[in-house]
N, C-alpha and C positions, 0 to 999 in steps of 0.2 A: 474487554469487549464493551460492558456497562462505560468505561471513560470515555472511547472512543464512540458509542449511540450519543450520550449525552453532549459531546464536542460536537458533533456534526448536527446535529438538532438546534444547538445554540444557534449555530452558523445562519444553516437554513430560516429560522425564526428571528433571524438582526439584519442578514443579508437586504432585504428588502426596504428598508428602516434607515438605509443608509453608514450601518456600524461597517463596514469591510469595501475596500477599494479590489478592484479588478475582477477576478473572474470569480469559481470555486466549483470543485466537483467532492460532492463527498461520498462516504465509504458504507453506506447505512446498509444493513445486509450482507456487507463481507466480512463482519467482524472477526470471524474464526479463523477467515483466513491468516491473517496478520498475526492475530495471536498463537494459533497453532505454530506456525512457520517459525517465529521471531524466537520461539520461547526458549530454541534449541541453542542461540546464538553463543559464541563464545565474545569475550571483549574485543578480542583484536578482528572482528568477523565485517565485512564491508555487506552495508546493503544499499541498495541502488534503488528507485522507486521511479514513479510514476507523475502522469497528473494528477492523479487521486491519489493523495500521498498521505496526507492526514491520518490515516487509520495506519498506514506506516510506520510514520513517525512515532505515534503516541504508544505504539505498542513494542518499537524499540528502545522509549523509556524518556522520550522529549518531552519535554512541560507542555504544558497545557495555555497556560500566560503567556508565554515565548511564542508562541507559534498564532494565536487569538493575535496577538501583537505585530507579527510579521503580517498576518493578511490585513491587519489597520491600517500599514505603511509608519509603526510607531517604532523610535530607537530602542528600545527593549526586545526586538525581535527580532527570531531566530538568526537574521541576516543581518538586523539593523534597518530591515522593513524596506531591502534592495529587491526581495526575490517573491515578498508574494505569497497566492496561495500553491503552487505550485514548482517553487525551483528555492528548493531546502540544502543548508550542508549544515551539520553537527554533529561532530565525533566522526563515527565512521559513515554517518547517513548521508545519503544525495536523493536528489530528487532531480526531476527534470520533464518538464513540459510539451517534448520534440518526442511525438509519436513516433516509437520505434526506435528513437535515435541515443538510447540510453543503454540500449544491448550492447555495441559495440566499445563503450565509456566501461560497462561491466567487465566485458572481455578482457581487453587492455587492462582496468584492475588486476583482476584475477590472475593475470599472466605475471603483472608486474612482482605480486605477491610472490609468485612462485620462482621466479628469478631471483629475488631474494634471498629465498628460501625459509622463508617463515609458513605459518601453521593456517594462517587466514584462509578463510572462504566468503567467496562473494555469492550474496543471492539480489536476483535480481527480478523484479515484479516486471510482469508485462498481462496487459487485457487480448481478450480475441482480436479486438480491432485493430491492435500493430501487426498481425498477420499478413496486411495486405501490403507495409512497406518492407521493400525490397531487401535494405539494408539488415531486416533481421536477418536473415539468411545467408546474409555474407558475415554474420556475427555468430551462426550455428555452426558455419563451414569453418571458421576458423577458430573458436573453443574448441570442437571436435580433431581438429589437426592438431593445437597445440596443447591438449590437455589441459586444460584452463582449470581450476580447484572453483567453478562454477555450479551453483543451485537457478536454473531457469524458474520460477513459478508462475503457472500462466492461469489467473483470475477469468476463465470463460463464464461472462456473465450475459451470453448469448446474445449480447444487443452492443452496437458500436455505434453510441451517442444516440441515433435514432433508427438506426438498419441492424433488423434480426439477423444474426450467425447464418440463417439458411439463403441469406440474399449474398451472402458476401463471401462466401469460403464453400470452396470444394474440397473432398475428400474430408480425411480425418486430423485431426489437431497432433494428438499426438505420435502420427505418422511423418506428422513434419521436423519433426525433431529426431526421430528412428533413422528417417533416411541420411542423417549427417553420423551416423551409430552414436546419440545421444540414450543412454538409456532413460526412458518414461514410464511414471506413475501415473495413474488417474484415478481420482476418487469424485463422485456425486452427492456433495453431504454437505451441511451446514452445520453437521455436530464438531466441536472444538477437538473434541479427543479423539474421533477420526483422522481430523486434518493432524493435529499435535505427532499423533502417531506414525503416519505416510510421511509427513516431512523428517521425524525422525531418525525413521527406518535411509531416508533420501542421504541425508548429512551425514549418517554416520557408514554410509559406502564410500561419501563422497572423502570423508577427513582420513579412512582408510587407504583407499586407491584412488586418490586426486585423478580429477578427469570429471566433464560434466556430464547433471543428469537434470534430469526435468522433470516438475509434477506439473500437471493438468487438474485444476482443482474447478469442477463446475458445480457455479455459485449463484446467487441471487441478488441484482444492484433492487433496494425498495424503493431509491431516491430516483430524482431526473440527471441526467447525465451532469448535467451542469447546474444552476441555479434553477430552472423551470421549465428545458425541453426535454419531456418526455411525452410521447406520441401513444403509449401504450393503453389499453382499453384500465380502468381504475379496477374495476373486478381483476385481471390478474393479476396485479399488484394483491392484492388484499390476500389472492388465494395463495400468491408466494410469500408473502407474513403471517399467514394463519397456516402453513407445514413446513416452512423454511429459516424462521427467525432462529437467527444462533445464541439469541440471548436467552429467549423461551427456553429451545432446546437445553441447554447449561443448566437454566433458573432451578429448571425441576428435580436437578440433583442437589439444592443446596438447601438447609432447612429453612423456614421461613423465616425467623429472625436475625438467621445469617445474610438471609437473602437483605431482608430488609435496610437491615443495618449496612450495608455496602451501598445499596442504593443509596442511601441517603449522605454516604461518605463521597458519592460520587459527586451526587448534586450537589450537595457542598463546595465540593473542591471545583467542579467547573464553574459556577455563578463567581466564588469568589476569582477564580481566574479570568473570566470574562471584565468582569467590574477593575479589575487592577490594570486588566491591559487597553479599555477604555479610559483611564485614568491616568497613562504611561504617556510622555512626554513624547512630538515628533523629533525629530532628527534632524540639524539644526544643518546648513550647507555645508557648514566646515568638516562635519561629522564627513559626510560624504567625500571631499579634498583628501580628509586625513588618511581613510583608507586607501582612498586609491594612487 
């Protein structure tokens, strides 16, 4: 969680300076989710992610250099600096930028696994805001037909880009996935070892009796949606960092020299990956020819 504050911090603090080409959305505030979730993963396990991927990535075990370097547009990164801050593949991880449009990429995973007949499970991050396109739902009706070995996790961070949850969705969240007989979790915490725990208890039904299931984890964005629209009054911001930070919550179980000593292994390790991948070479045309 500490790797993933300090990456996203960097970003936000160079973004404007001109160090990073195209867009970015960071993860400041949902650290626990990713952590809690990802920690269960087995190797051969597919995760699918989002526009806000970053905290994804880094917490299913992506460099920190590699990915600094894919949002510079530099050959060192994650893609070869084709995909940005937002459209990731490495290893088993994807990302992808097309609100909504990564649920049914999951599904089909998930299916394909199972056709196989291998052990894999896919999890697959989605925010409130994909609720409204269509296409998830034809992505619920059909995991739930074909037993898909599917983990839904739905980051409700009550705001989609700049519209509160209560302007944009009727009824209940995790009813929408009930009515497809998806079974649903919900948890309201920013503490890691809650969420650790509920995703847990989730995967280990799931690798049991394949078929998906869904948590509903409502969470806290501290950052603006993107680079600098956020519309939100500054007082609640502060009052959701002063009872919702998941790294506070954590901090306070570690002793303070443990504590210490971590932080500074963080900092560490993100400047010196910042500095490397400001230093990493662009990608030459040919590079480009050759892959494709």
């Amino acid at each position: 969680m500490c790797l993933v504050r300090r990456f996203e911090e960097t970003v936000l603090d160079n973004f404007s300076k001109g160090a990073f080409h195209g867009t970015t959305h960071t993860y400041i505030g949902q650290e626990a989710n990713a952590a809690g979730v990802l920690a269960h993963l087995q190797p051969e396990d597919i995760v699918i992610s989002n526009h806000r991927c970053h905290g994804h990535f880094l917490a299913y075990g992506g460099d920190p250099r590699a990915l600094f370097a894919e949002m510079m547009g530099k050959g060192t990164g994650v893609c070869g600096g084709r995909g940005g801050s937002q459209h990731l593949h490495w290893r088993n991880f994807y990302s992808n930028g097309i609100l909504g449009g990564t649920l049914p990429l999951a599904v089909g995973m998930a299916l394909g696994e199972k056709l196989k007949g291998s052990h894999a499970m896919t999890v697959v991050f989605l925010g409130d805001g994909a609720l409204g396109e269509g296409v998830v739902y034809e992505a619920l009706n059909l995991a739930a037909l074909w037993q898909a070995p599917l983990l839904f996790v739905l980051e409700n961070n009550r705001i989609a880009q700049t519209t509160p949850v209560e302007l944009a969705l009727a009824g209940g969240i995790a009813e929408r996935f009930e009515a497809f007989g998806i079974p649903t979790a919900e948890v309201d915490s920013s503490d890691v070892l809650e969420i650790w725990a509920l995703a847990g208890e989730c995967l280990a039904k799931l690798r049991a009796n394949p078929g998906p299931q869904a948590v509903v984890i409502r969470t806290c964005r501290f950052g603006p949606h993107s680079k600098g629209d956020d519309t939100r009054p500054a007082q609640e911001i502060e009052r959701m960092r002063s009872q919702r930070d998941p790294l506070e919550i954590h901090e306070d179980r570690l002793a303070a020299d443990t504590r210490r000593a971590l932080q500074n292994e963080v900092q560490a390790q993100i400047e010196d990956a910042f500095r490397q991948a400001l230093a990493d070479p662009y990608p030459e045309t040919g590079d480009f020819a050759e892959h494709h």
